[in-house]
N, CA, C and O atoms as a DFTB+ gen file, in Angstrom:
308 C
 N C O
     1  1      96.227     100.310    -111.458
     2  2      96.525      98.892    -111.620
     3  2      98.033      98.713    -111.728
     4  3      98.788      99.431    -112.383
     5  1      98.375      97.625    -110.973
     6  2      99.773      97.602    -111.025
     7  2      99.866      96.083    -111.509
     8  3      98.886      95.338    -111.487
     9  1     101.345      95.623    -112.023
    10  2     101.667      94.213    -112.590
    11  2     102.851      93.820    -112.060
    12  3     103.888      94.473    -111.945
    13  1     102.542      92.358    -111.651
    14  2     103.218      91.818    -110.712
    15  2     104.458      90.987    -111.994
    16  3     104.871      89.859    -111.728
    17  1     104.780      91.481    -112.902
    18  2     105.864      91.117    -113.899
    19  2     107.435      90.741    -113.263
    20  3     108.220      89.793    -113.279
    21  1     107.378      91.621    -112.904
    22  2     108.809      91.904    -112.198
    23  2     109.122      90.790    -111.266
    24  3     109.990      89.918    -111.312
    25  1     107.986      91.106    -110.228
    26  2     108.370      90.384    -109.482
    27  2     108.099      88.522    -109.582
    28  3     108.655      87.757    -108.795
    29  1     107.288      88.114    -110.538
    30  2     106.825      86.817    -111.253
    31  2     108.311      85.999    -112.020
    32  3     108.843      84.905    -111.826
    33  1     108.577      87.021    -112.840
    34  2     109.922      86.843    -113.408
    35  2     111.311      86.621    -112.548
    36  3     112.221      85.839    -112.821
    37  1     111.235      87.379    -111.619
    38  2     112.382      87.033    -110.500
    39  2     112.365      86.484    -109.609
    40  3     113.387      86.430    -108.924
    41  1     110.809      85.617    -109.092
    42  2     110.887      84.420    -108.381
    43  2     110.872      83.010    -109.113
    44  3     111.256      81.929    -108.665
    45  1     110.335      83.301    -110.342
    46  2     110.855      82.480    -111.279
    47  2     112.438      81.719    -112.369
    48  3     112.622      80.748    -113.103
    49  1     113.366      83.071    -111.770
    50  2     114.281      83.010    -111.994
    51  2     114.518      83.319    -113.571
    52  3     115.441      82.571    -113.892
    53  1     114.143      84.021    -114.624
    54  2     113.763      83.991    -115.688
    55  2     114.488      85.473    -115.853
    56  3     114.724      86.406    -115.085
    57  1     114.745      85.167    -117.417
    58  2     115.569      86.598    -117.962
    59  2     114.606      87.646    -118.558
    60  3     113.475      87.211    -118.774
    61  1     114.751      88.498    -118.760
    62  2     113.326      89.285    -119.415
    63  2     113.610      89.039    -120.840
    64  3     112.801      89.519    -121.635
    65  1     114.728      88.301    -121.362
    66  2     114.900      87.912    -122.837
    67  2     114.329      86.494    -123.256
    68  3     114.344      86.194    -124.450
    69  1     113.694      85.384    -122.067
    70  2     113.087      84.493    -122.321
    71  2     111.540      84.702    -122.082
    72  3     110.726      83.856    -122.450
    73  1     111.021      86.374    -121.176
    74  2     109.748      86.333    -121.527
    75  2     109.703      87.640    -122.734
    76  3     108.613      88.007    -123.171
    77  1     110.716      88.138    -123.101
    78  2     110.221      89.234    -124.288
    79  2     110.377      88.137    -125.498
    80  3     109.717      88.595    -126.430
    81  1     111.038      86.726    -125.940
    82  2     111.108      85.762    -126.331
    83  2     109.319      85.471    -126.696
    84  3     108.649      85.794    -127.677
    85  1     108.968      84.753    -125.479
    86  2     107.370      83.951    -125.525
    87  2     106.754      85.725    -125.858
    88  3     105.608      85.693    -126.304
    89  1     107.113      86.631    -125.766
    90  2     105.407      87.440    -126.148
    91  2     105.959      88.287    -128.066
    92  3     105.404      89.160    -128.733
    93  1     107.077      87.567    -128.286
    94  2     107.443      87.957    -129.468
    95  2     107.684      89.725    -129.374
    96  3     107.038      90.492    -130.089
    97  1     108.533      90.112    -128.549
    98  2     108.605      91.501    -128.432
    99  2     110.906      91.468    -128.515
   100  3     111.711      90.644    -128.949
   101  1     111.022      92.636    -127.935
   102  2     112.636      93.030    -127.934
   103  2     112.815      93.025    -126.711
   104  3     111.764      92.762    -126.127
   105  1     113.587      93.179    -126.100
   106  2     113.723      93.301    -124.331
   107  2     113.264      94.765    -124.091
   108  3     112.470      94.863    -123.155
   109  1     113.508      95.664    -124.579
   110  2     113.415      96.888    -124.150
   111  2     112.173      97.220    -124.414
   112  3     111.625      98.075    -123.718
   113  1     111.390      96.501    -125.643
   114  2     109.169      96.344    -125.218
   115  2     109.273      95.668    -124.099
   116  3     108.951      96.368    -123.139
   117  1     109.578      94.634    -123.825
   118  2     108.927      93.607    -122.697
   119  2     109.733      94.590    -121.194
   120  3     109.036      94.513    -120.183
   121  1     110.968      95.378    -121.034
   122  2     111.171      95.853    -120.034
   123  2     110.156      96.788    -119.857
   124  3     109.590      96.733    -118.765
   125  1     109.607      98.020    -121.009
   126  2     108.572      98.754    -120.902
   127  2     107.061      98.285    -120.219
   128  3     106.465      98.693    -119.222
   129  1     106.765      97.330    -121.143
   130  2     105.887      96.628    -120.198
   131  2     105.488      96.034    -118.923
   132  3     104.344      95.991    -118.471
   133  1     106.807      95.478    -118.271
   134  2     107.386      95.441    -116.777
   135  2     107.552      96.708    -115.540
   136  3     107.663      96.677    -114.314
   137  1     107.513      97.594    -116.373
   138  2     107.942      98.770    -115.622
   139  2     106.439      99.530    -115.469
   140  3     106.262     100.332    -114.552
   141  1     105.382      99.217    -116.429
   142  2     104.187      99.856    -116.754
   143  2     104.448     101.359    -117.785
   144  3     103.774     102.388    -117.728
   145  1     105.484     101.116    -118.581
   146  2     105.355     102.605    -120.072
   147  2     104.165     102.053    -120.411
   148  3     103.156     102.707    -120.146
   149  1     104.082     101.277    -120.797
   150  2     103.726     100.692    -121.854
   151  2     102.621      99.329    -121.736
   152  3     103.062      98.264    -121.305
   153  1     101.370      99.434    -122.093
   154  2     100.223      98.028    -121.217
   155  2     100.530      97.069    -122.344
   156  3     100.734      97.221    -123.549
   157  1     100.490      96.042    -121.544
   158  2     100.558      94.552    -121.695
   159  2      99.216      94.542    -122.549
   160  3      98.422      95.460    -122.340
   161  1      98.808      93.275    -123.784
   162  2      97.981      93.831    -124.552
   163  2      96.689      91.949    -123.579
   164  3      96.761      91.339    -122.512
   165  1      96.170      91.897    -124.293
   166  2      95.507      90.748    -124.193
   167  2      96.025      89.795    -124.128
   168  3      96.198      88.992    -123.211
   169  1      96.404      89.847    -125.462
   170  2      96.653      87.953    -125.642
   171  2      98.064      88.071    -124.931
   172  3      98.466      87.051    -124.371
   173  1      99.008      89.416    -124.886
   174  2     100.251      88.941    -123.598
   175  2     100.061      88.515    -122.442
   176  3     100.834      87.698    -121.942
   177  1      98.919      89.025    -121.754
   178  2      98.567      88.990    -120.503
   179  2      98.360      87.155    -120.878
   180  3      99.280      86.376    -120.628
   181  1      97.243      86.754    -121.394
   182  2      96.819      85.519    -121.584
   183  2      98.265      84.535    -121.808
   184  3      98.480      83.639    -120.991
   185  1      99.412      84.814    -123.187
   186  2     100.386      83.921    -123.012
   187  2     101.078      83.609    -121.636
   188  3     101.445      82.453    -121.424
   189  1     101.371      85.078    -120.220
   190  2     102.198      84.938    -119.749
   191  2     101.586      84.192    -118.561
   192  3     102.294      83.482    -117.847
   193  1     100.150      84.362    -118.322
   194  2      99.032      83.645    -117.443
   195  2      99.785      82.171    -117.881
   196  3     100.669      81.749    -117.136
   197  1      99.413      81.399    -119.108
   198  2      99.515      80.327    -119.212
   199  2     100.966      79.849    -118.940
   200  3     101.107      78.746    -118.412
   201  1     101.947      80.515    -119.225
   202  2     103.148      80.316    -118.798
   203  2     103.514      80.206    -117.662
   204  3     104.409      79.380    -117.478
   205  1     103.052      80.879    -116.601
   206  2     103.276      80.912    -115.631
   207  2     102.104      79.884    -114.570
   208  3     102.311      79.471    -113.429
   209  1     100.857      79.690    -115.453
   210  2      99.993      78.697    -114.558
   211  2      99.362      79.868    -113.601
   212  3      99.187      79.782    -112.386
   213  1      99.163      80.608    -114.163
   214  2      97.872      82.073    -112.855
   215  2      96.954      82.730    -113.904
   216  3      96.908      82.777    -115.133
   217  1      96.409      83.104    -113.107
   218  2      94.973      83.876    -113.836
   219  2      95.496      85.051    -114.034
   220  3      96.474      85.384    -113.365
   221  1      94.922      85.947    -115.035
   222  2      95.207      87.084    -115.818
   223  2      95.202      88.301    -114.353
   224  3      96.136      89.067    -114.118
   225  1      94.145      88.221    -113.673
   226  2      94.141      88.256    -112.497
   227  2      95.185      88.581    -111.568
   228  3      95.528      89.703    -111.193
   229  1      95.640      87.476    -111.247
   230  2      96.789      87.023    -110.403
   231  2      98.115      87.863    -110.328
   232  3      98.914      88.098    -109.422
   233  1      98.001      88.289    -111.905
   234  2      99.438      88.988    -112.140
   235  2      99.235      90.627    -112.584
   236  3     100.058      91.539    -112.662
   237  1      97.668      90.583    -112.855
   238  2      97.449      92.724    -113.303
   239  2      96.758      93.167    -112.273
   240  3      96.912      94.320    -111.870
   241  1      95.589      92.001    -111.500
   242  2      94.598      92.846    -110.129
   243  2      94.803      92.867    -109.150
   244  3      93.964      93.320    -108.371
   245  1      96.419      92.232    -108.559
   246  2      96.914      91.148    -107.213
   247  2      96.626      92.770    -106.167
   248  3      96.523      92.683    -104.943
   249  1      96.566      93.646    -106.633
   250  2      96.061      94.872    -105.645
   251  2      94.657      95.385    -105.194
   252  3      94.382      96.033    -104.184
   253  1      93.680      94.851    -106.376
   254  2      92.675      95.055    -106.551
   255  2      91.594      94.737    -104.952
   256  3      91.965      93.903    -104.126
   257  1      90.619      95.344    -104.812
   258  2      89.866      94.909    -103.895
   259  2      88.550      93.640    -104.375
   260  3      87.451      93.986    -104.807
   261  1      88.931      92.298    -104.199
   262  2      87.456      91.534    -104.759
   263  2      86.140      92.124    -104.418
   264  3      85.747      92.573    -103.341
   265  1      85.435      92.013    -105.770
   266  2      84.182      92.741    -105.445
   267  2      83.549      92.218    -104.476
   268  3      82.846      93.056    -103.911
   269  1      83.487      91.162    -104.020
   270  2      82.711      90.361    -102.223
   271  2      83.200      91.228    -101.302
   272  3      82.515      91.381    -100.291
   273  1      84.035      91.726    -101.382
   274  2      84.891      92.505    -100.035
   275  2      84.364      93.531    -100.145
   276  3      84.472      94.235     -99.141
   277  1      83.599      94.118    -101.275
   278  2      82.825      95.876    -101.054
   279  2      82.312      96.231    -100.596
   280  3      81.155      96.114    -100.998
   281  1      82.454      96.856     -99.593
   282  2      80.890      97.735     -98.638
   283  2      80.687      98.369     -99.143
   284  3      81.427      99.340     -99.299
   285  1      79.237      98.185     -99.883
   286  2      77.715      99.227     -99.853
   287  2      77.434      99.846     -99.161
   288  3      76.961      99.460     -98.092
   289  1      77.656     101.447     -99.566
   290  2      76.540     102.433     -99.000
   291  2      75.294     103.078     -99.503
   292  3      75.268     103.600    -100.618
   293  1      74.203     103.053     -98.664
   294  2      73.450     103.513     -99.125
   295  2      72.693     104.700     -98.105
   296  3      72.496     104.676     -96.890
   297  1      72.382     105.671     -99.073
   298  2      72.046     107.025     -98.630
   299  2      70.812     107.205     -97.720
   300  3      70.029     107.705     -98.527
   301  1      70.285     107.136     -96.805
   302  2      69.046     107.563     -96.038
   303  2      68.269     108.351     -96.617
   304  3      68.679     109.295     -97.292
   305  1      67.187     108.112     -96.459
   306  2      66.406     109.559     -96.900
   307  2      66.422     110.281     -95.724
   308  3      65.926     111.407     -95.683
């Protein structure tokens, strides 16, 4: 799983000291977290969703395959 932080924050134009600010962290937690040391907990994921107006989704699964898109296999006898 990868997080689209980085790049959310820099099309947003935003300092990582106004989102380590909103998740009540230091810059150097919230850079850890950006970089992936370190996972984003719940309710961060949830503040920065609402901040930003996207689903929790949007910004931790944007790689993910939707489960509709899965091909099933199934084994023959």
């Amino acid at each position: 799983m990868t997080n689209r932080l980085q790049e959310l924050r820099v099309v947003n134009k935003e300092q990582q000291r106004v989102l380590a600010d909103l998740l009540g962290l230091s810059v150097v937690d919230y850079c850890k977290r950006e970089l992936g040391y370190t996972r984003v907990t719940l309710e961060e994921a949830h503040k920065l969703a609402v901040h930003w107006g996207l689903t929790i989704e949007e910004i931790f699964f944007a790689d993910e395959i939707p489960f509709n898109e899965v091909a099933f296999c199934v084994n023959s006898p």
